[in-house]
N, C-alpha and C positions, 0 to 999 in steps of 0.2 A: 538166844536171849531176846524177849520182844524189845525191850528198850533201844539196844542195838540195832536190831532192825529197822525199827521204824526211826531212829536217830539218824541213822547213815542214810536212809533212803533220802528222807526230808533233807537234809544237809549237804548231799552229794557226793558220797563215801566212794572209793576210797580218796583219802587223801593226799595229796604230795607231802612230805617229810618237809620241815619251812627251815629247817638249822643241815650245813654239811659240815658242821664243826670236828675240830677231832675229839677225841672224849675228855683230853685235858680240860681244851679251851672252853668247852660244853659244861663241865664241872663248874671250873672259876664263874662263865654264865650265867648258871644256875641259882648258884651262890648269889649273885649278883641279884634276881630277878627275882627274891626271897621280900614278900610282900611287898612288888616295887611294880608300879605300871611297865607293861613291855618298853614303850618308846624310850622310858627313862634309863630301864636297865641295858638299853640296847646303846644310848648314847653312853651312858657308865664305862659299856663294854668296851666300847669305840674310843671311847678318849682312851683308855685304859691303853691296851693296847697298841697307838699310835703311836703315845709317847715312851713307853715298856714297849716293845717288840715281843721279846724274849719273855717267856713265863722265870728265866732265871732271874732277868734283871726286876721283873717284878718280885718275886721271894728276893731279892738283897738292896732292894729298894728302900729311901725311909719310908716308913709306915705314914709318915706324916703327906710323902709327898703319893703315895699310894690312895688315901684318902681324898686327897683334893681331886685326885684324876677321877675319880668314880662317886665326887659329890649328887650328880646327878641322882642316885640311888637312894634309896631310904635308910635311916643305920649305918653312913658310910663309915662313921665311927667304930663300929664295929664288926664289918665287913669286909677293911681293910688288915687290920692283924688278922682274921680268921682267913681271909686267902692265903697271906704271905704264911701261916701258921699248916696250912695245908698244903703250900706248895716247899716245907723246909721237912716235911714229916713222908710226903712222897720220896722228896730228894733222898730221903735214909733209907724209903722202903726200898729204893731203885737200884740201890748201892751209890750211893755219893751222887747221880745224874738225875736230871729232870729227864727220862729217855722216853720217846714217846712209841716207840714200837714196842719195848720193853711194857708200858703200862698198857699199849693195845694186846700185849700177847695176852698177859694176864687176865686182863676183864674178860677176852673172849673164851680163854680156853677154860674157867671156873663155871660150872654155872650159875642160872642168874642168879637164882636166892644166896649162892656162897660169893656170887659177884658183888650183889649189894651188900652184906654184910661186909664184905673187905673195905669199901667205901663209905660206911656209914661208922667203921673206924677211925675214918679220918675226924678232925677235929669241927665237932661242928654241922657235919655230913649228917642229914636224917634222911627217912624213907623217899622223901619226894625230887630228893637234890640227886638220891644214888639211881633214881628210876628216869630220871631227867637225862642223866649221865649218858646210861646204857642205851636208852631207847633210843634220844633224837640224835647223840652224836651217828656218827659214822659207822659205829659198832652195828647200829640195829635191828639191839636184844630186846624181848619180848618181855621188857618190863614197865608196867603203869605207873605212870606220876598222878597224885590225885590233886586237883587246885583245889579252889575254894567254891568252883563253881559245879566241877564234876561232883564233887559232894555234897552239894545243895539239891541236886538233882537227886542222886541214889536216896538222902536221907528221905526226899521227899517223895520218893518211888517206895517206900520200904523198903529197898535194898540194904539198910545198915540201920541202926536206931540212932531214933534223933537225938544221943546224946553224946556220939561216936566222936572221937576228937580228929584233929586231921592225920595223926601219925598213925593213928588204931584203924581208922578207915582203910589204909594200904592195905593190910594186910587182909582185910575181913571183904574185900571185893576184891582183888586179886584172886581170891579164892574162888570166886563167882563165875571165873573164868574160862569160858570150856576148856578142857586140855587140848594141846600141841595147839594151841593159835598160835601164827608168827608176827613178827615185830608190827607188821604192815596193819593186821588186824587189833591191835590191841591199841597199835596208836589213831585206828580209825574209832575204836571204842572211845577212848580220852577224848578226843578231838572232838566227838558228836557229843558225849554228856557236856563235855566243857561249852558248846555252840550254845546249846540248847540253854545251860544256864544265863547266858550272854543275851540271848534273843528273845526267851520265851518264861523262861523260868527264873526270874527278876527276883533278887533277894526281898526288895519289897515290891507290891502291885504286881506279883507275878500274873503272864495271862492265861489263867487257867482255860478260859473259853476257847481259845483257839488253839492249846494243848493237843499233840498229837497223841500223849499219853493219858488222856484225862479222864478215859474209860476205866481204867488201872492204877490212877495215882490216888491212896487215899488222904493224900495232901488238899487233892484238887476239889477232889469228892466232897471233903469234910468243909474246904470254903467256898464251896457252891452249895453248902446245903444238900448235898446227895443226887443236886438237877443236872448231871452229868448222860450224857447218852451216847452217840459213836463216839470213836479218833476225828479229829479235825482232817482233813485232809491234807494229803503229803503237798503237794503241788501248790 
């Protein structure tokens, strides 16, 4: 895939993995980090957990007092019941335990597509929360989480049309995806369209001119007027 290429190049692929969560704590995360700036979801996390230790005492926590720990977060209002709501629906899938070798067997020995489908069972769980799960936890399955910014990028690459919603986008580049790529490469794919929208590819004033893709985007093409000629250079 050229975008891949010339993304990882320009960005410094491959990447270090930035979560050694295990796939529980990675889920609740996830959940957490659901239209919510990192540092905030990441303080959300942290309080979360300082004063919850245990994912049990958070599922039998009040909800009330579950909210306040994770106010940091956008929605804690309703972020709160949907974790506690996800960690009481595990507990039955589990047999009565929060067991976490038990939910590691499972995610790994399913594959991914019936991996994420088990997880997007859960309450609340959609394509980007169950691909968050598998890839950055510990597991490190070869599934795509798509932001808002990797898909800013494909829509604007024509990789997907620009009417594709976030949860329709999973599936329809996923597919894009050479077969047997492993966790390593798939999370360097995410991580370079994700860079790129972050750096270069600006929801507004995107800079097309110094676009490394701008030979090939006909996003780029169409607001330059067509005055597009090499890649920009990597370096």
């Amino acid at each position: 895939m050229l975008a891949h290429e010339r993304l990882c190049a320009l960005y410094g692929a491959p990447f270090r993995f930035f979560s050694v969560k295990d796939p529980l704590s990675e889920l609740v995360s996830a959940i957490l980090s659901h239209r919510t700036r990192n540092a905030d979801s990441h303080l959300a996390y942290q309080q979360l957990v300082a004063a919850l230790p245990t994912w049990a005492e958070v599922r039998d926590a009040p909800t009330a007092e579950v909210e306040t720990l994770i106010n940091p977060c956008t929605w804690p209002e309703q972020k709160a019941p949907r974790i506690q709501a996800v960690l009481r629906e595990l507990t039955e899938r589990l047999g009565g335990t929060l067991d976490l070798p038990q939910l590691t067997a499972q995610l790994t020995e399913l594959p991914v597509p019936e991996a994420r489908a088990w997880l997007e069972t859960l309450p609340g769980v959609g394509p980007k929360t169950s691909a968050a799960t598998l890839l950055f936890s510990t597991l490190r399955r070869p599934a795509m989480p798509v932001d808002s910014h990797h898909q800013r990028v494909a829509q604007r690459l024509g990789l997907i049309g620009p009417k594709v919603g976030t949860e329709a986008s999973h599936a329809l580049l996923e597919a894009l995806l050479p077969e047997g790529w492993d966790a390593q490469q798939v999370y360097d794919h995410h991580e370079a369209l994700m860079f790129h929208g972050q750096k270069c590819c600006f929801f507004r004033s995107p800079a097309c001119r110094r676009c490394v893709m701008l030979d090939v985007c006909p996003y780029g093409q169409q607001l330059l007027g067509g005055n597009a000629g090499a890649p920009a250079p990597a370096a």
